[in-house]
C-alpha positions as CSV (number, residue, x, y, z in Angstrom):
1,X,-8.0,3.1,11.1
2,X,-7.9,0.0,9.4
3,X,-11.5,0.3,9.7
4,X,-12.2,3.1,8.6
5,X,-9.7,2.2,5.1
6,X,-12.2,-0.9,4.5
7,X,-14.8,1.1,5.0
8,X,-13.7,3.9,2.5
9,X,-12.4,1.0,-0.3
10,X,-15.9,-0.5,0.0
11,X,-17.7,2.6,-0.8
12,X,-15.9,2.8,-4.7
13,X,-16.3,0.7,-7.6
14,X,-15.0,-2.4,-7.1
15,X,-13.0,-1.6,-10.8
16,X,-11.3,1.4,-8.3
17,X,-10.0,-0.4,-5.7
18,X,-7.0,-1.5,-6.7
19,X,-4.3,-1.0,-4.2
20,X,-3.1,2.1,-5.4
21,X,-6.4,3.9,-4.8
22,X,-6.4,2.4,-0.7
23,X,-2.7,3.2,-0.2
24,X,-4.1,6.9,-1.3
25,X,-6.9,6.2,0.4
26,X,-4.7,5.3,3.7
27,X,-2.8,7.9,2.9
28,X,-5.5,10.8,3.1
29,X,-7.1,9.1,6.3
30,X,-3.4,8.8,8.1
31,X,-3.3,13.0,7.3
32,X,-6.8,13.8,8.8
33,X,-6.0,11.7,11.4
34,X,-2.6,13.6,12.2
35,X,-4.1,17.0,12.4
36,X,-6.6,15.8,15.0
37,X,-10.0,13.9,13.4
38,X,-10.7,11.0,15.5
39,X,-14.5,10.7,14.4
40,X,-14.5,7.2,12.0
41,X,-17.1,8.2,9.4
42,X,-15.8,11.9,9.4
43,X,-11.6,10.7,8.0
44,X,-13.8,8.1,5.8
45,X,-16.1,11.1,4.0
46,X,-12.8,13.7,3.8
47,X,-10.4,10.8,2.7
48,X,-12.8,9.3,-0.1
49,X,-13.3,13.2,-1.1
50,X,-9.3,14.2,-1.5
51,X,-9.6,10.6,-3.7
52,X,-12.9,12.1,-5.6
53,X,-11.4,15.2,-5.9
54,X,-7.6,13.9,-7.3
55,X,-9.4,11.3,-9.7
56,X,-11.6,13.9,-11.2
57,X,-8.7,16.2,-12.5
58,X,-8.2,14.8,-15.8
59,X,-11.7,15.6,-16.7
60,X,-10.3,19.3,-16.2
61,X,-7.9,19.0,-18.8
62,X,-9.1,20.9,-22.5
63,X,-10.1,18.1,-25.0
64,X,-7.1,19.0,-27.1
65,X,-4.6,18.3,-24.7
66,X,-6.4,14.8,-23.8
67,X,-5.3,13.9,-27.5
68,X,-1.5,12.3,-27.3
């Protein structure tokens, strides 16, 4: 699994991975992992997707309540 975390954190920008963004990383692979995945390259494409997904929620968020 350590793999497959380098594998992941090599995939982003190297400005996003910090190690915050692998320990959610690991975190999302160590999940997949416990509800039965075994395949490498398929906890590496749903992990680095939960991280996509999470990262992309404050673009949701209206323009006015950006403003603090």
């Amino acid at each position: 699994m350590k793999a497959v975390l380098g594998d992941a954190a090599a995939m982003l920008p190297e400005a996003k991975r910090t190690s915050t963004m692998k320990a959610e990383i690991a975190s999302h692979i160590l999940a997949y992992a416990a509800k039965g995945e075994r395949n490498p390259a398929a906890l590496k494409i749903a992990a680095l997707a939960a991280v996509v997904e999470c990262s992309h929620y404050s673009h949701d968020i209206s323009p006015e309540r950006r403003v603090v």
